[in-house]
C-alpha positions in Angstrom: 0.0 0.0 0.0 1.3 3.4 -0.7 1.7 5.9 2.2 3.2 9.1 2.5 6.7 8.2 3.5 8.5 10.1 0.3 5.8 13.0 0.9 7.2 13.5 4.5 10.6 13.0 3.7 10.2 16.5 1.5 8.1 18.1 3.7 10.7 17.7 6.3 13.6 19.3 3.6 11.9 22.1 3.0 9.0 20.9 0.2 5.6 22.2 1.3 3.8 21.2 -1.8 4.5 18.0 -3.4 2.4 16.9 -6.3 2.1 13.7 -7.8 1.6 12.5 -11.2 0.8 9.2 -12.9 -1.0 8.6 -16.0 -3.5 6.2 -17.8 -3.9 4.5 -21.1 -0.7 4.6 -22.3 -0.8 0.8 -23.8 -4.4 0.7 -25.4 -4.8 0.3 -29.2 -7.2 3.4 -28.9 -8.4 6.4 -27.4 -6.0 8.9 -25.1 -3.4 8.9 -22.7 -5.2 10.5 -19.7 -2.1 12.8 -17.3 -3.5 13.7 -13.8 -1.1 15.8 -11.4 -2.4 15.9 -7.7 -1.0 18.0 -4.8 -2.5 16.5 -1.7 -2.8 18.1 2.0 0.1 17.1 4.8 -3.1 16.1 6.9 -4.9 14.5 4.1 -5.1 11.3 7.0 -6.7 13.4 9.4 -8.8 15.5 6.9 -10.1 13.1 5.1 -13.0 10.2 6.7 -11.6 7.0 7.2 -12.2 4.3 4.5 -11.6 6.3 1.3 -9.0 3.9 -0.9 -6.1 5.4 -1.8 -4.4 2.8 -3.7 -3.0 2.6 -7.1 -5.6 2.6 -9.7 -5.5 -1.1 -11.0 -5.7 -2.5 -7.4 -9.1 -1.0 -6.7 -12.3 -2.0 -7.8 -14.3 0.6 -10.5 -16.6 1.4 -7.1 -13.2 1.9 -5.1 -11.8 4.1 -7.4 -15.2 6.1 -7.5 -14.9 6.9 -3.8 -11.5 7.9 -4.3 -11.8 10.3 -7.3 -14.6 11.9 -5.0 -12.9 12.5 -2.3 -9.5 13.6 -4.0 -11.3 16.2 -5.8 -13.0 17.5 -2.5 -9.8 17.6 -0.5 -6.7 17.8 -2.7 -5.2 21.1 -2.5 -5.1 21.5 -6.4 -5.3 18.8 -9.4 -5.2 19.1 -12.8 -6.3 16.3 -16.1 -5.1 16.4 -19.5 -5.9 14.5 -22.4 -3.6 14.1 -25.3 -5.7 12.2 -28.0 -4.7 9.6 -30.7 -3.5 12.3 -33.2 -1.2 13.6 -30.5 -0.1 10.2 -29.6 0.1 9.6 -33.5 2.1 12.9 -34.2 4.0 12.5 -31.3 4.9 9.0 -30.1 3.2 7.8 -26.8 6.0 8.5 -24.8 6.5 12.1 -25.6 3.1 12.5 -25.9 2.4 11.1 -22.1 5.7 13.6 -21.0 4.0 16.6 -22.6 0.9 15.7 -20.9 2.2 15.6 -17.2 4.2 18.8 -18.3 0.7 20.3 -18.8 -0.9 19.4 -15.9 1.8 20.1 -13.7 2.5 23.8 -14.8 -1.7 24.4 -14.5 -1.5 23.5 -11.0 -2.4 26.2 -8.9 -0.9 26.6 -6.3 2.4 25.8 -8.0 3.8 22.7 -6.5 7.6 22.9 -5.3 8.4 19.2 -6.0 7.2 16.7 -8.2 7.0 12.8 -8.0 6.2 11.1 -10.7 5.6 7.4 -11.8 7.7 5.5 -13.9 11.3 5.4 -14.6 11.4 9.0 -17.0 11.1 12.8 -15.6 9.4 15.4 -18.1 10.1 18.1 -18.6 9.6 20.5 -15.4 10.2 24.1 -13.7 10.5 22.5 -10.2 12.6 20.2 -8.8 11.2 16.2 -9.4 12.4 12.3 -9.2 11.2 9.6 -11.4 9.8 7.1 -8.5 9.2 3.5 -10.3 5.9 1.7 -9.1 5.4 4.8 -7.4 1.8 4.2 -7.7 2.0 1.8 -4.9 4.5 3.1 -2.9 3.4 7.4 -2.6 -0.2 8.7 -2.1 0.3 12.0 -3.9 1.3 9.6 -6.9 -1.7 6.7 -6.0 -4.0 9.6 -6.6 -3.3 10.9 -9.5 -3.6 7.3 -11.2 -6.7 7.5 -9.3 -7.9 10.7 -11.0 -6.2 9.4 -14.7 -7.9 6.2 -14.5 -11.8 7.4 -13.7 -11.5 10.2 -16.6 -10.3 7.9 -19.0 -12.4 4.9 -18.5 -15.2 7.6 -18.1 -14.3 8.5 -21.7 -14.1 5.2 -23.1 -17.5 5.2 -21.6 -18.5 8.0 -23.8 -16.4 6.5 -27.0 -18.2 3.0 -26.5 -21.5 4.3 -27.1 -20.9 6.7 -30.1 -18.9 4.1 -31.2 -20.5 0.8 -30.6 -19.3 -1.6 -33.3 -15.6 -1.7 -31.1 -17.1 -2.3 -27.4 -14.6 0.8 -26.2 -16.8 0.9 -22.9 -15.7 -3.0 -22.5 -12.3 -3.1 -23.2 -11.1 0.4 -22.8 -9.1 0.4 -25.8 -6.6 -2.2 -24.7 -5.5 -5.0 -26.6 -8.2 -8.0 -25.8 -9.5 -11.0 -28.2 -12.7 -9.3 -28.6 -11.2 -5.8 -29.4 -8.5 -7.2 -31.8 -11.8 -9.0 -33.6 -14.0 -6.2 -33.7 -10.7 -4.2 -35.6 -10.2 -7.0 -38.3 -14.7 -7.1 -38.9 -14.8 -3.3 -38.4 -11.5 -1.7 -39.2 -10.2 1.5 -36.7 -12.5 3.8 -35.5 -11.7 7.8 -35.6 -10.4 7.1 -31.9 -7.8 4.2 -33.0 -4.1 5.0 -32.3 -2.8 4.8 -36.2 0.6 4.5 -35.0 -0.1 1.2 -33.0 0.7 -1.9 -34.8 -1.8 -5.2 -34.1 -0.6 -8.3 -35.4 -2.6 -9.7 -38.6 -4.6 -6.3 -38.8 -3.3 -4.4 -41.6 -5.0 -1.1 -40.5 -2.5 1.4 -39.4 -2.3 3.9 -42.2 -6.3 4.1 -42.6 -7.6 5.4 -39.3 -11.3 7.1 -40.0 -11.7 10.5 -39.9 -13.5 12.0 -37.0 -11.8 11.2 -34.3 -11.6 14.0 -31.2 -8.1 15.5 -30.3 -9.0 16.8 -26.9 -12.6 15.5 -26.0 -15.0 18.0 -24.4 -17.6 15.6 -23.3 -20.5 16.3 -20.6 -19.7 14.9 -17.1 -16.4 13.4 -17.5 -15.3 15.9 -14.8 -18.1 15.6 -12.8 -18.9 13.2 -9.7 
């Protein structure tokens, strides 16, 4: 379980606002990379009521993380989303397209964090001080929520994709890479969400993505809850 162990340790060097970042989607076939950045309260275990789960994303259940996106965005001191879409992925690559997202959303946080931890292995660019922190997700809170935050959004707007988009079962699968997915792209072809830069074995799609798609998707109650 992550605590706030690397969270104190800063706040004990001088770091009064640490934010954590962590993103989601970055190995679907389709749809975007979702970058959340979360700056949470020292006291956030004495603010907050007992039994929210704070936990990274793909260890809690879709009601879990529900309670947890709720209660992040009530008591988190500032959080920020952004979306970078398939054409960005596509124009971009996913890993410099993930980078510029947590970029974003950390330089729209407001207050301004002073230190940065993010998941994974890679730092993006940033105007504070940061460290890469791998499986940070499970191992700092400010990080475990921002996956938190990523992970609702997205599968929120895969939600949203699955039923203007029904023939590829995007509110199932969530883009990634399963049987039924891989058969509805060989009956069906890509969708105007499908990442044309992917490659799927025995599915000679890539160049032909649809037209249509949405860079940066400003959909009703995604945000909301």
């Amino acid at each position: 379980m992550p605590d706030f162990g690397l969270e104190v340790a800063l706040h004990a060097g001088g770091h009064r606002l640490v934010a954590g970042v962590d993103e989601a989607g970055r190995g679907p076939l389709a749809g975007p990379v979702v970058v959340a950045a979360v700056i949470l309260p020292a006291a956030w275990e004495a603010e907050v009521p007992p039994g929210v789960p704070l936990d990274d994303s793909k260890r809690l259940t879709a009601a879990q993380r529900e309670i947890a996106y709720a209660a992040i965005r009530r008591w988190a001191v500032a959080w920020r989303i952004r979306v970078m879409g398939p054409a960005a992925i596509d124009r971009l690559n996913i890993l410099a397209a993930t980078l510029a997202g947590m970029t974003g959303a950390v330089t729209a946080l407001r207050p301004e964090p002073d230190y940065v931890l993010v998941d994974g292995n890679r730092l993006p660019p940033l105007p504070v001080p940061g460290r890469a922190v791998v499986g940070g997700d499970r191992r700092s809170c400010s990080i475990a929520a921002a996956s938190v935050l990523a992970k609702v959004v997205r599968d929120r707007l895969m939600a949203v994709y699955g039923a203007r988009y029904p023939q590829w079962g995007f509110e199932r699968h969530k883009g990634y890479p399963t049987r039924a997915h891989r058969e509805a792209l060989l009956r069906f072809g890509p969708s105007p969400i499908h990442r044309a830069s992917f490659r799927v074995r025995g599915a000679p799609w890539q160049a032909t993505r649809r037209s249509g798609g949405v860079e940066n998707p400003s959909l009703p109650g995604i945000w909301n809850g």
